[in-house]
PDB file of N, CA, C and O in Angstrom:
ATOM      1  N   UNK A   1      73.999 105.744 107.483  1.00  0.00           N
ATOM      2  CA  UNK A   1      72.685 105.969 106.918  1.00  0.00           C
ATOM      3  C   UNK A   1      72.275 107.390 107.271  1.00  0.00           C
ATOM      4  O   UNK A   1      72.629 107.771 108.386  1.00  0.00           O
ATOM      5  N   UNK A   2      71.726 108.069 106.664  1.00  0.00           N
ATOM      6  CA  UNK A   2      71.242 109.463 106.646  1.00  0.00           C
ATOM      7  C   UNK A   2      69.673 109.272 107.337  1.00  0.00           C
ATOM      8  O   UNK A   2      69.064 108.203 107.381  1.00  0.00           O
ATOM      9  N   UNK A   3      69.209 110.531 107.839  1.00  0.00           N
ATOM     10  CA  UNK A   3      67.695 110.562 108.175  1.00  0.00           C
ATOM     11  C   UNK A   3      66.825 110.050 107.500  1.00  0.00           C
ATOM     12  O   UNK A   3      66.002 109.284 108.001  1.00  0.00           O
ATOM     13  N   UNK A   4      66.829 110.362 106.260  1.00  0.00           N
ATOM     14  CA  UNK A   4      65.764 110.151 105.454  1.00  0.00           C
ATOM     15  C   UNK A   4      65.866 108.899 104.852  1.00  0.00           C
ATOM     16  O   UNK A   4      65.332 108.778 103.749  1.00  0.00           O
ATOM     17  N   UNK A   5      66.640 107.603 105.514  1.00  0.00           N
ATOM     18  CA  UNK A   5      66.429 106.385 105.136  1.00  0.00           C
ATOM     19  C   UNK A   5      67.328 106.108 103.906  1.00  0.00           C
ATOM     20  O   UNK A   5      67.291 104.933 103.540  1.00  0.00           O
ATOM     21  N   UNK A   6      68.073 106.871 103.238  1.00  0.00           N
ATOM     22  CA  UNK A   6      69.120 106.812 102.113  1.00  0.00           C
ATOM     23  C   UNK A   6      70.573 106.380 102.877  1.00  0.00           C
ATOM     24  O   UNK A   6      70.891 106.555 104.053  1.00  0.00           O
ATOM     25  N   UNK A   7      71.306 105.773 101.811  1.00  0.00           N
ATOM     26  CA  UNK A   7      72.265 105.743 102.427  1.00  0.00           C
ATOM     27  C   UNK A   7      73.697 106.302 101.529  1.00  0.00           C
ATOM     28  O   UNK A   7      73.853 106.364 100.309  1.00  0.00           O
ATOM     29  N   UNK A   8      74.339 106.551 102.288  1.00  0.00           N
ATOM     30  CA  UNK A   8      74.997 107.809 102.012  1.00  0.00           C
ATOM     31  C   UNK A   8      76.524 107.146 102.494  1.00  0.00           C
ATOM     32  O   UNK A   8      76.581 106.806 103.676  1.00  0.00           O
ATOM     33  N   UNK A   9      77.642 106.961 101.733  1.00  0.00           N
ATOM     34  CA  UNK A   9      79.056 106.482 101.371  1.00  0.00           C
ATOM     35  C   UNK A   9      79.722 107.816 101.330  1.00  0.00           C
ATOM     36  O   UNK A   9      79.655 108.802 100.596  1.00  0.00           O
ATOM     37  N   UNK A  10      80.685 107.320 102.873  1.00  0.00           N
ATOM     38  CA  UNK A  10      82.208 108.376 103.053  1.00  0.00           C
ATOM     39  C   UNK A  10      82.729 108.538 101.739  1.00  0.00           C
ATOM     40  O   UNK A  10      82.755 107.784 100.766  1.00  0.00           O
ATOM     41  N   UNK A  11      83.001 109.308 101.868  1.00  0.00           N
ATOM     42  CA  UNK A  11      84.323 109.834 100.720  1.00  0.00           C
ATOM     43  C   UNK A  11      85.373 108.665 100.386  1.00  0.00           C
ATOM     44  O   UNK A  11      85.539 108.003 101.410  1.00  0.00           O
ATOM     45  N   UNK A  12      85.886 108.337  99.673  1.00  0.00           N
ATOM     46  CA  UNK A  12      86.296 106.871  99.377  1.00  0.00           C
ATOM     47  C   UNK A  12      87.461 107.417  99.023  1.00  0.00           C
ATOM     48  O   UNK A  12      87.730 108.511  98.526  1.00  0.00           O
ATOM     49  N   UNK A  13      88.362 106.163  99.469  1.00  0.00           N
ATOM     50  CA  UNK A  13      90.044 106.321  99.149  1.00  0.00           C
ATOM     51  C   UNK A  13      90.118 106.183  97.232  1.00  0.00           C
ATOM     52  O   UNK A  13      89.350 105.516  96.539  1.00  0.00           O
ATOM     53  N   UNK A  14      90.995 106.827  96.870  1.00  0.00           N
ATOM     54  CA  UNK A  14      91.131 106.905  95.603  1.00  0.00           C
ATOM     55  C   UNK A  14      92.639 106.048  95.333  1.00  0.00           C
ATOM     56  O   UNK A  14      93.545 106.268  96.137  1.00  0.00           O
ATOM     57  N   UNK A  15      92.828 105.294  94.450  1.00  0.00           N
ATOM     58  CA  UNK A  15      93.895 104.305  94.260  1.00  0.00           C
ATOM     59  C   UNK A  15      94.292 104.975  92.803  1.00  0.00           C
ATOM     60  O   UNK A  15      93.897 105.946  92.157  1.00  0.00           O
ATOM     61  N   UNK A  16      95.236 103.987  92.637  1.00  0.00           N
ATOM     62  CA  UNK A  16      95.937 104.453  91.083  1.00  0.00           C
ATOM     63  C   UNK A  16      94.941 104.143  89.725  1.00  0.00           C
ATOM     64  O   UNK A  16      95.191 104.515  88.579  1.00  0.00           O
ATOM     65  N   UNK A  17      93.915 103.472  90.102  1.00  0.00           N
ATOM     66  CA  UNK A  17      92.854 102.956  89.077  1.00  0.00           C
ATOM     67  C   UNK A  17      91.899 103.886  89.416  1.00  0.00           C
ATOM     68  O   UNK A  17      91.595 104.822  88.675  1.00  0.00           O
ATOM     69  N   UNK A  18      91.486 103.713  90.323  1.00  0.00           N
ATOM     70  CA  UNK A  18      89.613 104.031  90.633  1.00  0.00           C
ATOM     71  C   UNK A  18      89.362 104.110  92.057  1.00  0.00           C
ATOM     72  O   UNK A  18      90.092 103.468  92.812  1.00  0.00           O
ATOM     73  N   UNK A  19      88.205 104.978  92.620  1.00  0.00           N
ATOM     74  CA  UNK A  19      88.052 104.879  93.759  1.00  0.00           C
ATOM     75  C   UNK A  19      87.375 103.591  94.680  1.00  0.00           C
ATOM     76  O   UNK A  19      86.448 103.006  94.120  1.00  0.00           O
ATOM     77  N   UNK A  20      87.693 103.192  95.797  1.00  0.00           N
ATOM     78  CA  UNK A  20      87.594 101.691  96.171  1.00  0.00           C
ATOM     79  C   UNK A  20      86.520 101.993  97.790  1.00  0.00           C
ATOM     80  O   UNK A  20      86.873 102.653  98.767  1.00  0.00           O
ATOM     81  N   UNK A  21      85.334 101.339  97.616  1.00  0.00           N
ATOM     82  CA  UNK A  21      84.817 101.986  98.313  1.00  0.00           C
ATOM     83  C   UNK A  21      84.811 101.345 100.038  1.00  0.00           C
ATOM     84  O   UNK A  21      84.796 100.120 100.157  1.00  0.00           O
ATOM     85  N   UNK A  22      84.819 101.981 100.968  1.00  0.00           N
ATOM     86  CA  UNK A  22      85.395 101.644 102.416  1.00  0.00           C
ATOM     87  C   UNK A  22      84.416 100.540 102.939  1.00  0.00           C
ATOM     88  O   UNK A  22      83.195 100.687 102.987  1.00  0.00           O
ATOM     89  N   UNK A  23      85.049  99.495 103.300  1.00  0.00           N
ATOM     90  CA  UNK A  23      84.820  98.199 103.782  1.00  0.00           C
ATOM     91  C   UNK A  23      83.741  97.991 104.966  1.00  0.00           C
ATOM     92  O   UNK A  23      83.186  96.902 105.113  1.00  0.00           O
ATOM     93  N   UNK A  24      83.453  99.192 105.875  1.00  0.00           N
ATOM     94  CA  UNK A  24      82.325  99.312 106.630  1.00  0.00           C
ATOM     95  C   UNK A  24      81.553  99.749 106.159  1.00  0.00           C
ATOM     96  O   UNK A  24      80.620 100.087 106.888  1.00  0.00           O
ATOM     97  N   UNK A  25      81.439 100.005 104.767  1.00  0.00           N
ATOM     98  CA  UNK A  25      80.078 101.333 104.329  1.00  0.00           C
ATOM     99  C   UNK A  25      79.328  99.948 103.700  1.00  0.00           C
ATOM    100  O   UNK A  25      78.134  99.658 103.771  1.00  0.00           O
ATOM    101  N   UNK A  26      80.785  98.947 102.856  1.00  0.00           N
ATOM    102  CA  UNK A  26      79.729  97.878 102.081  1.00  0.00           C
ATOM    103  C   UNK A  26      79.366  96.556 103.343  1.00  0.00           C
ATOM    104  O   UNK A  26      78.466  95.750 103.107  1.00  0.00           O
ATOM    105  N   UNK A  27      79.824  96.514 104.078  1.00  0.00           N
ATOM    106  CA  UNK A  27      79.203  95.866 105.299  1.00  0.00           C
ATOM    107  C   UNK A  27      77.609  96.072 105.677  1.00  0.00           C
ATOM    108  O   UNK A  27      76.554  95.439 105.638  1.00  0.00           O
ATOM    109  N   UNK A  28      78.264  97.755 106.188  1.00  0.00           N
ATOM    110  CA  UNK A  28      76.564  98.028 106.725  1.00  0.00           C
ATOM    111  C   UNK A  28      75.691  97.745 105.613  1.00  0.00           C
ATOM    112  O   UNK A  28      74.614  97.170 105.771  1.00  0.00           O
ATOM    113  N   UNK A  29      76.187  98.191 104.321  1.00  0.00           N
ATOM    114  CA  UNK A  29      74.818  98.258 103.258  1.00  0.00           C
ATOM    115  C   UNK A  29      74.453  96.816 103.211  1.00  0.00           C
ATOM    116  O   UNK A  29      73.287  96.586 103.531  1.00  0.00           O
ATOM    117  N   UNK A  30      75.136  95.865 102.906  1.00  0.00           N
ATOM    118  CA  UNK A  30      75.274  94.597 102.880  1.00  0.00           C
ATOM    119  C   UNK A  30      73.818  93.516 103.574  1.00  0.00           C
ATOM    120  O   UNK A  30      72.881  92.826 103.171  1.00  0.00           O
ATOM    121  N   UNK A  31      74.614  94.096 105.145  1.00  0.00           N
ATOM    122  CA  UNK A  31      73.863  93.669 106.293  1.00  0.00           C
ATOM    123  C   UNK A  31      72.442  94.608 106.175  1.00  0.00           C
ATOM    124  O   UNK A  31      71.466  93.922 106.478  1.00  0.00           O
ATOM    125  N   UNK A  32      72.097  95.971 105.820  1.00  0.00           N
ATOM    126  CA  UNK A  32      70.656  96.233 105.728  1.00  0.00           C
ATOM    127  C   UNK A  32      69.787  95.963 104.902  1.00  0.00           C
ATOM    128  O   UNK A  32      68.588  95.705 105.003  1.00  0.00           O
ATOM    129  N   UNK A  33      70.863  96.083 103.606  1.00  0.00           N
ATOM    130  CA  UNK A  33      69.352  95.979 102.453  1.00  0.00           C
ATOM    131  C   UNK A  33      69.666  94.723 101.542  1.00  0.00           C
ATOM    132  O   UNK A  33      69.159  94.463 100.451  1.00  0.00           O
ATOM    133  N   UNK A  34      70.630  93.995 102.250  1.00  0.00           N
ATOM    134  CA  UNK A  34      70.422  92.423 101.536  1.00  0.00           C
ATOM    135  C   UNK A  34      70.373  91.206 102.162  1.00  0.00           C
ATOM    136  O   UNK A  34      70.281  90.072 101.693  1.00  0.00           O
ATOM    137  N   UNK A  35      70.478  91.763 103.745  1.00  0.00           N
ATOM    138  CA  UNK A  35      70.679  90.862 105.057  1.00  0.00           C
ATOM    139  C   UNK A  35      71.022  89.557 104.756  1.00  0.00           C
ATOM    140  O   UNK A  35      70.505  88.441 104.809  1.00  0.00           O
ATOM    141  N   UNK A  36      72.414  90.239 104.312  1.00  0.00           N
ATOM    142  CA  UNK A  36      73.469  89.512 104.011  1.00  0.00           C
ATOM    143  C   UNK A  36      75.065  89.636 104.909  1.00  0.00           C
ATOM    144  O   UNK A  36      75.149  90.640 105.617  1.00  0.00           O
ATOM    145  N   UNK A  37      75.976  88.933 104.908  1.00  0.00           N
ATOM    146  CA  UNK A  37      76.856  89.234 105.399  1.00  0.00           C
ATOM    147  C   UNK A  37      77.970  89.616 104.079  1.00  0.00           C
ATOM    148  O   UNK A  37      77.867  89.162 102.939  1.00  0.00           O
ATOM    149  N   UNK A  38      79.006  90.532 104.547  1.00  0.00           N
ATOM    150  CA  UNK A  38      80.111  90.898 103.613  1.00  0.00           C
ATOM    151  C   UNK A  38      81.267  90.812 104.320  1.00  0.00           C
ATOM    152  O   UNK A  38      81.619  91.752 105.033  1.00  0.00           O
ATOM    153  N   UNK A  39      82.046  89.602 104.203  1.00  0.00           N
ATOM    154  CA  UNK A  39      83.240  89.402 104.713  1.00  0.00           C
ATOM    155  C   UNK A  39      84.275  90.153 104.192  1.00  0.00           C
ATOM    156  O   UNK A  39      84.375  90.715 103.102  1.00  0.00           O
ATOM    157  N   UNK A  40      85.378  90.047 105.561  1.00  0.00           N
ATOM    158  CA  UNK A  40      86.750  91.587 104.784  1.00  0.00           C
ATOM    159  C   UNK A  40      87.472  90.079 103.721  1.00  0.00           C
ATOM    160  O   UNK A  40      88.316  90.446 102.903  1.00  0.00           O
ATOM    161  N   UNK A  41      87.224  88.823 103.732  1.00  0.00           N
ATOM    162  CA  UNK A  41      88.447  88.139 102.654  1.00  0.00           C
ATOM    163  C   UNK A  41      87.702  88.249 101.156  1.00  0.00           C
ATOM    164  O   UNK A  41      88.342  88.015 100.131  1.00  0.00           O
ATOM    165  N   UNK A  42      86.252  88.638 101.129  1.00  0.00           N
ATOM    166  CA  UNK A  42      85.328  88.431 100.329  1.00  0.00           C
ATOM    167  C   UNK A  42      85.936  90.153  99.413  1.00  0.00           C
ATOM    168  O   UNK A  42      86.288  90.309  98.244  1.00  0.00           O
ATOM    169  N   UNK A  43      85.818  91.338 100.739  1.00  0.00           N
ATOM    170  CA  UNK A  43      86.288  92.573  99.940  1.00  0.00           C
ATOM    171  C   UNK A  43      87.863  92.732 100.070  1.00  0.00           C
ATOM    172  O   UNK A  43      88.273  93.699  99.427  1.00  0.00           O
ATOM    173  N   UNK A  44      88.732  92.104 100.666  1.00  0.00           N
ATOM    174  CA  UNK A  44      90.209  92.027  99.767  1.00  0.00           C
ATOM    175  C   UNK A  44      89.991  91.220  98.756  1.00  0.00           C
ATOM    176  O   UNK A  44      90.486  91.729  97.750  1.00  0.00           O
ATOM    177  N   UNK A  45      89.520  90.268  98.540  1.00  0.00           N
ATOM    178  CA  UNK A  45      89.535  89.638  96.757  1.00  0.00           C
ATOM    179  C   UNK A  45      89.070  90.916  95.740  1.00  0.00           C
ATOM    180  O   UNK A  45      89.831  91.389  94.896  1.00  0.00           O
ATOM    181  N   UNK A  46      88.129  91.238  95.898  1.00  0.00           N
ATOM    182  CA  UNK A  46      87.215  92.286  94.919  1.00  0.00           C
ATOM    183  C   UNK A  46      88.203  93.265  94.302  1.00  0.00           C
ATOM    184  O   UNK A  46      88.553  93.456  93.137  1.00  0.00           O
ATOM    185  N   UNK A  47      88.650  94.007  95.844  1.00  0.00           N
ATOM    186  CA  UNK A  47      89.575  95.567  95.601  1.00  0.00           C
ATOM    187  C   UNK A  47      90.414  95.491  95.791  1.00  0.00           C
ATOM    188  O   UNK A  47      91.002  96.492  96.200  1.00  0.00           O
ATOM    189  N   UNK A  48      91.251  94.008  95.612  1.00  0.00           N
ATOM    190  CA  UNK A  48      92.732  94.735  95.949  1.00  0.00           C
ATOM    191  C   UNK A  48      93.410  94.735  94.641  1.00  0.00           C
ATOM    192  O   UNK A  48      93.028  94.104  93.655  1.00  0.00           O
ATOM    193  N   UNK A  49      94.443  95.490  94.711  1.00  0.00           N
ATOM    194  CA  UNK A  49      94.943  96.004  93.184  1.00  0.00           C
ATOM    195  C   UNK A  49      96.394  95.022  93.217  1.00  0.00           C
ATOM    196  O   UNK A  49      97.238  94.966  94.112  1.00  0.00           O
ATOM    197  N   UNK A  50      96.350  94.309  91.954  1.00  0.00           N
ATOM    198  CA  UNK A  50      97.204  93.293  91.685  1.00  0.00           C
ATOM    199  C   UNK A  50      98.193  94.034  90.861  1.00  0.00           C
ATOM    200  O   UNK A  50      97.933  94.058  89.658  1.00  0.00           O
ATOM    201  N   UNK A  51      99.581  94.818  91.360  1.00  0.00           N
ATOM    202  CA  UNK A  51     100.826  95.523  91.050  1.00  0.00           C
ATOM    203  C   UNK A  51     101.063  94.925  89.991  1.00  0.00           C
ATOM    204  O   UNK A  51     101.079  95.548  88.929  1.00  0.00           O
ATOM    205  N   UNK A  52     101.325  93.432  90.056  1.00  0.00           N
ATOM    206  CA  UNK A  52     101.446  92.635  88.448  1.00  0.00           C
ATOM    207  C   UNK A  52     101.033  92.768  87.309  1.00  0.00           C
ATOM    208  O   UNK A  52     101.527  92.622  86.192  1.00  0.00           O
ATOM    209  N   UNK A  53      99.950  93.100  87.746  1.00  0.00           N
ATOM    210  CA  UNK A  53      99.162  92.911  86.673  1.00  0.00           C
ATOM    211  C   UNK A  53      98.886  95.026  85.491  1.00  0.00           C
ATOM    212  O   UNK A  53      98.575  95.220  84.316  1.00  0.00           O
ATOM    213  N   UNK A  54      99.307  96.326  86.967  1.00  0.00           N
ATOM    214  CA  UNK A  54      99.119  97.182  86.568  1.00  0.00           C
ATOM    215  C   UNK A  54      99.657  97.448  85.434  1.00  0.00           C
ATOM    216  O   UNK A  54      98.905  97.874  84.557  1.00  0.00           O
ATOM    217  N   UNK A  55     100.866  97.302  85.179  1.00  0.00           N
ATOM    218  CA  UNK A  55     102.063  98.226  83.759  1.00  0.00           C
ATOM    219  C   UNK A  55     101.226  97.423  82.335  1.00  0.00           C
ATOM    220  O   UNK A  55     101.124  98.057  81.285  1.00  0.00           O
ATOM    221  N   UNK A  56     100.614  95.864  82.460  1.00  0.00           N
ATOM    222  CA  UNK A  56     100.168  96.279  81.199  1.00  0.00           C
ATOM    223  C   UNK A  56      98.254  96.989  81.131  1.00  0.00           C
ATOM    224  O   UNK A  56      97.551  97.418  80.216  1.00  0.00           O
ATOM    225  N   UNK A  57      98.077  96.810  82.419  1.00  0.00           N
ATOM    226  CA  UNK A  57      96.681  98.004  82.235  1.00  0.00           C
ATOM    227  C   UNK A  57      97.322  99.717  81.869  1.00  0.00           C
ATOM    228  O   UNK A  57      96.415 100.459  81.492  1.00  0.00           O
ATOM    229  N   UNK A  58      98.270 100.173  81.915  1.00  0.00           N
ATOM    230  CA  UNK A  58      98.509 101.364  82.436  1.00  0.00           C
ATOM    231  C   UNK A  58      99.300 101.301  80.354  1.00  0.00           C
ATOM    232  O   UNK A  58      99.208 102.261  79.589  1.00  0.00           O
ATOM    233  N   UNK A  59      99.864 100.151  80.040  1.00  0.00           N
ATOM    234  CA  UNK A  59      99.818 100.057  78.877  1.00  0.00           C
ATOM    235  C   UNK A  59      98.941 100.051  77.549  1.00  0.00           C
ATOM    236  O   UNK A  59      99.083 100.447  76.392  1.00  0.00           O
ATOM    237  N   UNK A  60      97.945  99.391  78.313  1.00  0.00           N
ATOM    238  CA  UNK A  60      97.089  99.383  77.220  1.00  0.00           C
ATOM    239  C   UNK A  60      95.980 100.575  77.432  1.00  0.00           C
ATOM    240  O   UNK A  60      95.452 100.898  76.368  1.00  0.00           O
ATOM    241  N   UNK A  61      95.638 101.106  78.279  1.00  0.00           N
ATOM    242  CA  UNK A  61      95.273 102.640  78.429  1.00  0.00           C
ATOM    243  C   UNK A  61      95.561 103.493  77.077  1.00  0.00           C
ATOM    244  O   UNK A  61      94.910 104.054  76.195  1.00  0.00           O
ATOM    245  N   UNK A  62      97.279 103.199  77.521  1.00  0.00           N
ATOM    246  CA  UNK A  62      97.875 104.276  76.686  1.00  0.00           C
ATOM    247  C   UNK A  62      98.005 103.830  75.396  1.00  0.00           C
ATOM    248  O   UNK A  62      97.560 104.724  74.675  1.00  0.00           O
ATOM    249  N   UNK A  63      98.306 103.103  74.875  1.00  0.00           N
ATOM    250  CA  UNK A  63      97.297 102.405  73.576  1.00  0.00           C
ATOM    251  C   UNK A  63      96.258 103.294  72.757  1.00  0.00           C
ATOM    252  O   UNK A  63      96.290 104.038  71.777  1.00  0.00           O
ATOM    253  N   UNK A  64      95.062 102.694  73.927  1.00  0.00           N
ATOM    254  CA  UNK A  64      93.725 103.159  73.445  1.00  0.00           C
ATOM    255  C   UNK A  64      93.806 104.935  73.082  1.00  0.00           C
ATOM    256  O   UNK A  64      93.256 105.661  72.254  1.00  0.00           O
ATOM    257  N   UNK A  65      94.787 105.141  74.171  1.00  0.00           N
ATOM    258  CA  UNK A  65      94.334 106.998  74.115  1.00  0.00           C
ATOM    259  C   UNK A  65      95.049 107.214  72.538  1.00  0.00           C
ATOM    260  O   UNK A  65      94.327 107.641  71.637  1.00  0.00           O
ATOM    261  N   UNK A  66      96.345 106.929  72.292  1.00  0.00           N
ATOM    262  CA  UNK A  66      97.190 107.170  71.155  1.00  0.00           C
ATOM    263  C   UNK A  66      96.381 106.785  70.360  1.00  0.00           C
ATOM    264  O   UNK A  66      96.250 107.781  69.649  1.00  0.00           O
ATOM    265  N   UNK A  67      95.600 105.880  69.886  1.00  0.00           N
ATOM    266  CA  UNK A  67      94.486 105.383  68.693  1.00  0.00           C
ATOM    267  C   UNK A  67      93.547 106.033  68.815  1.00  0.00           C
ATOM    268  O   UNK A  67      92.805 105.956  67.836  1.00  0.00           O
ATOM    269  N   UNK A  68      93.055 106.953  69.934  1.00  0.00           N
ATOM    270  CA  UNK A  68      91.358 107.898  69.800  1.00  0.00           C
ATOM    271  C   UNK A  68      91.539 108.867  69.554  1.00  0.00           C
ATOM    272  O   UNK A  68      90.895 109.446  68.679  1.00  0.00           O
ATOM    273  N   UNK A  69      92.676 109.523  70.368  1.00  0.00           N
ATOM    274  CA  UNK A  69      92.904 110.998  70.479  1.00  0.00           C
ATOM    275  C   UNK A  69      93.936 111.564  69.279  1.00  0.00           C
ATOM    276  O   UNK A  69      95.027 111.052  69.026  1.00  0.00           O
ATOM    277  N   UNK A  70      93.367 112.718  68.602  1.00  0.00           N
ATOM    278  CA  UNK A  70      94.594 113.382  67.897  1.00  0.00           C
ATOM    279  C   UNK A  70      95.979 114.157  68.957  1.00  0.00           C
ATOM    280  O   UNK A  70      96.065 114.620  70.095  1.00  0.00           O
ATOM    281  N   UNK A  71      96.588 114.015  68.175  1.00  0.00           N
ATOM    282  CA  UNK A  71      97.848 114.651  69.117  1.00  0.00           C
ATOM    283  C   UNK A  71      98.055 113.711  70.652  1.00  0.00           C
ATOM    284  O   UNK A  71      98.856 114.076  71.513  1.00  0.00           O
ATOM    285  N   UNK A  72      97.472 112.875  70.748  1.00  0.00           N
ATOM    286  CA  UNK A  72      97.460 111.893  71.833  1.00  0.00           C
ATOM    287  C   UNK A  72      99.181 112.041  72.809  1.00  0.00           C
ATOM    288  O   UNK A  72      99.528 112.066  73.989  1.00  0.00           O
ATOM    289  N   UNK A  73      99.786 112.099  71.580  1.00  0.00           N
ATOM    290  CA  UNK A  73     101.204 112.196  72.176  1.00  0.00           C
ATOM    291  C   UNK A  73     101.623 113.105  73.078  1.00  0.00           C
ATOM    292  O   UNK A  73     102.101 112.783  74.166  1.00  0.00           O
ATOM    293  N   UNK A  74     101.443 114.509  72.616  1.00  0.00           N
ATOM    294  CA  UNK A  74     101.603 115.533  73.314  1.00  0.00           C
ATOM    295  C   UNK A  74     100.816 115.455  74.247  1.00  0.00           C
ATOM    296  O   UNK A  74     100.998 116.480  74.904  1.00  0.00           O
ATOM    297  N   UNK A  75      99.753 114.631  74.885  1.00  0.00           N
ATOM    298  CA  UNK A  75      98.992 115.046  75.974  1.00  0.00           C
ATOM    299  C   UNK A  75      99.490 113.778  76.703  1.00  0.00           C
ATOM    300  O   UNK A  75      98.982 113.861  77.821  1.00  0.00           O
ATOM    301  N   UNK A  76     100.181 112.717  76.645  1.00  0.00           N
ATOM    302  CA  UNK A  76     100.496 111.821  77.122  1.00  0.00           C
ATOM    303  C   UNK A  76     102.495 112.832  77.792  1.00  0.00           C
ATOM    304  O   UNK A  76     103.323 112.193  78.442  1.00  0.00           O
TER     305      UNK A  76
END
C-alpha cells in the first residue's frame, strides 16, 4: 500500500498469454478492501496456464490476425 491510501501492484510476472498478477499483492488487497480471505489453491485455479490447452489459443489468435490484418502473413 502506498501513503496516500492507494494501492499500488509490483511489477507482475509476464507469461506467454498475459501478465499474472503476484499472489501476495491479491492477498493483501483481498484481506483490506474486501475482508476477505484469498487462498493460494483459489489463485492456482485462476492463473495457472493450462499447456493443453495453449497451441489451439496460439491457433486461433493466428486465425483472427490472418482474417483482420492485410498482409497478415508477412507479419506473422
Amino acid at each position: 500500500m502506498d501513503g496516500g491510501g492507494g494501492y499500488i501492484m509490483r511489477l507482475v510476472p509476464k507469461t506467454l498469454i498475459s501478465y499474472v498478477p503476484r499472489y501476495e499483492d491479491l492477498r493483501r488487497l483481498f484481506h483490506n478492501v474486501l475482508s476477505r480471505d484469498y487462498g493460494l489453491e483459489n489463485y492456482n485455479r485462476r492463473f495457472a496456464i493450462r499447456v493443453g490447452r495453449l497451441p489451439n489459443k496460439i491457433g486461433r489468435v493466428c486465425e483472427d490476425i490472418l482474417r483482420g490484418v492485410n498482409n497478415a502473413k508477412k507479419i506473422i
